[in-house]
C-alpha positions as CSV (number, residue, x, y, z in Angstrom):
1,X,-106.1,27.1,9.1
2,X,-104.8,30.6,9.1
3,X,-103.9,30.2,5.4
4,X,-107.4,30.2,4.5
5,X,-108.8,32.4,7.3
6,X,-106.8,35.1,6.1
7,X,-107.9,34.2,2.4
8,X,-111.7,34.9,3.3
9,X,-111.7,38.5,2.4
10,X,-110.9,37.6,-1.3
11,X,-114.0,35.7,-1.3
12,X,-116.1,38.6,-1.9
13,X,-114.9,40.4,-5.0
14,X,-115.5,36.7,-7.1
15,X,-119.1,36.5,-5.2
16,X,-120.3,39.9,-6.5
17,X,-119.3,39.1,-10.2
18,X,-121.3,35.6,-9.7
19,X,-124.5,36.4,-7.6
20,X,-125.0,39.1,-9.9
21,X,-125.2,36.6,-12.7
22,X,-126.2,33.1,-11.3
23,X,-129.8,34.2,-10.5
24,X,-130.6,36.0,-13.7
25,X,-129.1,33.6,-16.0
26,X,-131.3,31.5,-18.2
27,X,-131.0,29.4,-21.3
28,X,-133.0,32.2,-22.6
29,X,-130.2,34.9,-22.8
30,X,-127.0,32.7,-23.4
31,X,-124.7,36.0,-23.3
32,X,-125.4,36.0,-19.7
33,X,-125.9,32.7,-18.8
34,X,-122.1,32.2,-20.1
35,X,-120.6,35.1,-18.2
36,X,-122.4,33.5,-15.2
37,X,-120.6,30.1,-16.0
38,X,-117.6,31.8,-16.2
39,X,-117.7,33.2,-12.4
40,X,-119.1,30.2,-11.3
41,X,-115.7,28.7,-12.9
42,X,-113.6,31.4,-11.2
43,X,-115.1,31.5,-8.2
44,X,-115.0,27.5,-7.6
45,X,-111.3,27.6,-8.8
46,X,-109.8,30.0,-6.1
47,X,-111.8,28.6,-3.4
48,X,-110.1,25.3,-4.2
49,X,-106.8,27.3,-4.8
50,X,-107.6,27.9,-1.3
51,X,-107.9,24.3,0.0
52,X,-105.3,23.2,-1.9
53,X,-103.0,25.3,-0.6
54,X,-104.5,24.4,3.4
55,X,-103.9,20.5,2.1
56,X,-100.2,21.7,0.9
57,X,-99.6,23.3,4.0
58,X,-100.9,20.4,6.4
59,X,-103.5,22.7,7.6
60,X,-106.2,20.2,5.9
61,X,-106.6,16.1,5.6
62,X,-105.1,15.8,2.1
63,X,-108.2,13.0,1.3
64,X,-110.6,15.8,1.7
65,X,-111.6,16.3,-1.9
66,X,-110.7,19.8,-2.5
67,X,-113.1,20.3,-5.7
68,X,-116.0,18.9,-3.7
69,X,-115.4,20.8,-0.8
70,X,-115.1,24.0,-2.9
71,X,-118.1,23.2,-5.0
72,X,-120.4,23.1,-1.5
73,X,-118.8,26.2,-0.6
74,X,-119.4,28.0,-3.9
75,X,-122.9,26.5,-4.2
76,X,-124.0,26.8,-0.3
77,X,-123.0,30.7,-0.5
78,X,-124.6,31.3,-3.7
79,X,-127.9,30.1,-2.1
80,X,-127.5,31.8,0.9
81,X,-127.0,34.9,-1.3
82,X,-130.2,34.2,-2.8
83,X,-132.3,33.2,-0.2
84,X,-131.1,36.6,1.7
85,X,-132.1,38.7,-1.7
86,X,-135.5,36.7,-1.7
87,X,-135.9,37.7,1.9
88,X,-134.3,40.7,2.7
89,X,-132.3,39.3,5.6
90,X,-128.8,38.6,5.5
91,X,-129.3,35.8,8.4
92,X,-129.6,33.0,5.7
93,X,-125.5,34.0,4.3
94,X,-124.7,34.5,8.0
95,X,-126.0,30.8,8.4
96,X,-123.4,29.6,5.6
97,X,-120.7,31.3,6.7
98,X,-120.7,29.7,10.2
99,X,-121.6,25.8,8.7
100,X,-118.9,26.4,6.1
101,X,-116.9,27.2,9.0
102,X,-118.0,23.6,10.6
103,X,-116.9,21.7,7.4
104,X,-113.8,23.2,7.2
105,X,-113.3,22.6,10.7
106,X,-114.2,18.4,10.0
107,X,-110.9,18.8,7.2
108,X,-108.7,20.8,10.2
109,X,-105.8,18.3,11.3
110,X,-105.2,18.7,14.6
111,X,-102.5,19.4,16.4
């Protein structure tokens, strides 16, 4: 899995323009609530870049459903984003970050 280890710093630059978005968006301002869709969009799309490429280069099980696996990431560290805003602890994004680290680990072929 180095492919996608050394792909995690490029996670954060999507992740700001989303969590910035995602939690204030509502049907009530569509403006914002479309700009938020749109990260969402981007974000989800190079995180399954990501795992596509790990499936390409035999790094991952090819039947792992790439746009599944990206949409838990995406959605598991948007929460954990939240929750840590809500609580002013960054231990609830440090939690996702190591169980992300256990699914992608279940996909890992071994050697």
């Amino acid at each position: 899995m180095p492919q996608i280890e050394s792909s995690m710093p490029r996670f954060h630059q999507p992740l700001q323009l989303a969590r910035n978005t995602a939690v204030e968006a509502d049907d009530g301002y569509l403006a914002l609530r479309e700009d938020a869709v749109a990260a969402h969009g981007r974000f989800a799309a190079l995180i399954q870049s990501i795992l596509d490429k790990g499936v390409d280069n035999g790094e991952l099980q090819p039947d792992m459903g790439t746009e599944a696996v990206a949409s838990f990431i995406v959605s598991s560290i948007e929460g954990g984003v939240m929750s840590s805003r809500l609580t002013q602890d960054n231990k609830h994004v440090e939690f996702v970050i190591q169980h992300i680290g256990l699914v992608l680990s279940a996909y890992k072929i071994r050697d």
